[in-house]
N, C-alpha and C positions, 0 to 999 in steps of 0.2 A: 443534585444536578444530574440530570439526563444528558447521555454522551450517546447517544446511539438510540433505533431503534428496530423492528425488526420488518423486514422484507411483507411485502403483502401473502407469501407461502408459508411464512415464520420460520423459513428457513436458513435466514441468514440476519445477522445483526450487523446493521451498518449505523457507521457514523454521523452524527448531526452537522457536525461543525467542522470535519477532514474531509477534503477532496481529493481525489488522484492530480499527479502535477503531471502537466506535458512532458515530454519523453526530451524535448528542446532543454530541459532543465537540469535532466538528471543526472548527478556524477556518475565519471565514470570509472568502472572498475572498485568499486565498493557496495559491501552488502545493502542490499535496497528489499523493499517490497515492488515487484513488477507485476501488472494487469496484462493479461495477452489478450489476442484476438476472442478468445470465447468466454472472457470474463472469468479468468480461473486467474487468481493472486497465487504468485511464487516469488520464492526468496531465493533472490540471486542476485548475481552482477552485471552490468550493462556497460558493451562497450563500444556504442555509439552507431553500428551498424544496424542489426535486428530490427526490422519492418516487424516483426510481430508482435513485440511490445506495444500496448494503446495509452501507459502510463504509468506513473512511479510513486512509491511515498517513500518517505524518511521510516527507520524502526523508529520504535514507540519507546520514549524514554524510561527507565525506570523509575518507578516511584522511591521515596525512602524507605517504608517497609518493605520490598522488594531484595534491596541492596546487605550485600553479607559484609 
């Protein structure tokens, strides 16, 4: 199964089937993936103010072989 594929520069691999979620959505004050204004994802926390955030995702679960 194909989860991703890669940018037309092959510089980046993105997802098939994840979107960024509106910034309207996102908890606040817990660790998130945030999208800024020039397309650079950081991990941090949102507390509802910051105009520079354009969107948010959930972290990504771990798998069971992942898990100790």
């Amino acid at each position: 199964m194909t989860t991703h594929t890669l940018n037309s520069n092959h510089t980046v691999a993105v997802a098939t089937d994840v979107f960024w979620q509106p910034m309207s959505t996102c908890p606040l004050h817990v660790k998130v993936l945030l999208l800024g204004i020039g397309d650079v994802a950081t991990l941090g926390t949102y507390e509802g103010k910051n105009k520079f955030w354009r969107g948010w995702s959930p972290m990504p679960k771990k798998p069971d072989w992942m898990k100790t």
